[in-house]
C-alpha positions in Angstrom: 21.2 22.7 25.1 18.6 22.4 27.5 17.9 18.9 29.8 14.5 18.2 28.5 13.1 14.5 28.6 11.9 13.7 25.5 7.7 13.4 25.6 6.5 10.0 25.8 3.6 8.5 23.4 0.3 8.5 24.4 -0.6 5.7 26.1 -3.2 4.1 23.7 -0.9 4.2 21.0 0.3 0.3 20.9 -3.7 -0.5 20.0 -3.5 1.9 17.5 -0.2 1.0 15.9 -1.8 -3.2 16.0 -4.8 -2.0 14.5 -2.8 -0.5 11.8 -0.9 -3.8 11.2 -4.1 -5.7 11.2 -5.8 -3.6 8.5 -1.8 -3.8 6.5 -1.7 -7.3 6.8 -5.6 -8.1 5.7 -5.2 -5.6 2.8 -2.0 -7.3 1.8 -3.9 -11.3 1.9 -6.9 -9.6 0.1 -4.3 -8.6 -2.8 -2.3 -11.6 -2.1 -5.1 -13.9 -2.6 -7.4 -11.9 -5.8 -4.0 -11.9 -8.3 -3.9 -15.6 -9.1 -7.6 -15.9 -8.7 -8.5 -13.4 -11.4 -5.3 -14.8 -13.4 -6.9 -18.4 -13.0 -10.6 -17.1 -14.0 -9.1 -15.6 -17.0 -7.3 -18.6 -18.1 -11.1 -20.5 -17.7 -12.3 -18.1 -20.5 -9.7 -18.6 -22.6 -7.5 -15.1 -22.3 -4.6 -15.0 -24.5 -0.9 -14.4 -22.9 -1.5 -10.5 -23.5 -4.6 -10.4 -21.5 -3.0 -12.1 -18.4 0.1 -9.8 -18.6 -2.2 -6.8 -18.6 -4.3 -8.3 -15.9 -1.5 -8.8 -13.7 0.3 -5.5 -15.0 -2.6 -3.7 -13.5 -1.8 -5.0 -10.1 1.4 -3.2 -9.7 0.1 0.1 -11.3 -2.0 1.0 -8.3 0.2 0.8 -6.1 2.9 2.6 -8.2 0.8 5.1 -8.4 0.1 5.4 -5.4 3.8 5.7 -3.8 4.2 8.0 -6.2 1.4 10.5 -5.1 2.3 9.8 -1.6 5.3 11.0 -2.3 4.7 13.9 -3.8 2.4 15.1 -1.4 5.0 14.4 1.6 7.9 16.5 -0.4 5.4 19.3 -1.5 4.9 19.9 2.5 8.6 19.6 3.3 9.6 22.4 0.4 6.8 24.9 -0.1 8.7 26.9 -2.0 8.7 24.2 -4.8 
């Protein structure tokens, strides 16, 4: 084994790891915030119990869907073969 230091980061790299956790965290409050203010405007026009599960339903597909494409694309460049 050889006695090689392993390389640092760069040294801009904490500003761009809190800029990432800013835009996480304001992304998350956006979604946070719009799911019980749609569910609240759809009560105010009289939706029925169906309509406000499929309204909030809808919430948790895109990001499901998401993962899920994410993770397909990771594994497809870890196993080319497959």
């Amino acid at each position: 084994m050889s006695d090689v230091p392993p390389s640092r980061p760069r040294s801009g790299w904490r500003c761009g790891f809190l800029i990432q956790m800013l835009v996480t965290l304001l992304a998350t409050t956006a979604v946070r915030a719009t799911r019980p203010t749609v569910t609240y405007r759809a009560l105010s026009l009289s939706a029925s119990s169906l309509e406000i599960g499929l309204i909030q339903s809808a919430f948790s597909i895109v990001p499901a869907l998401t993962t899920v494409a994410s993770v397909a694309g990771s594994t497809a460049s870890v196993n080319p073969a497959a």
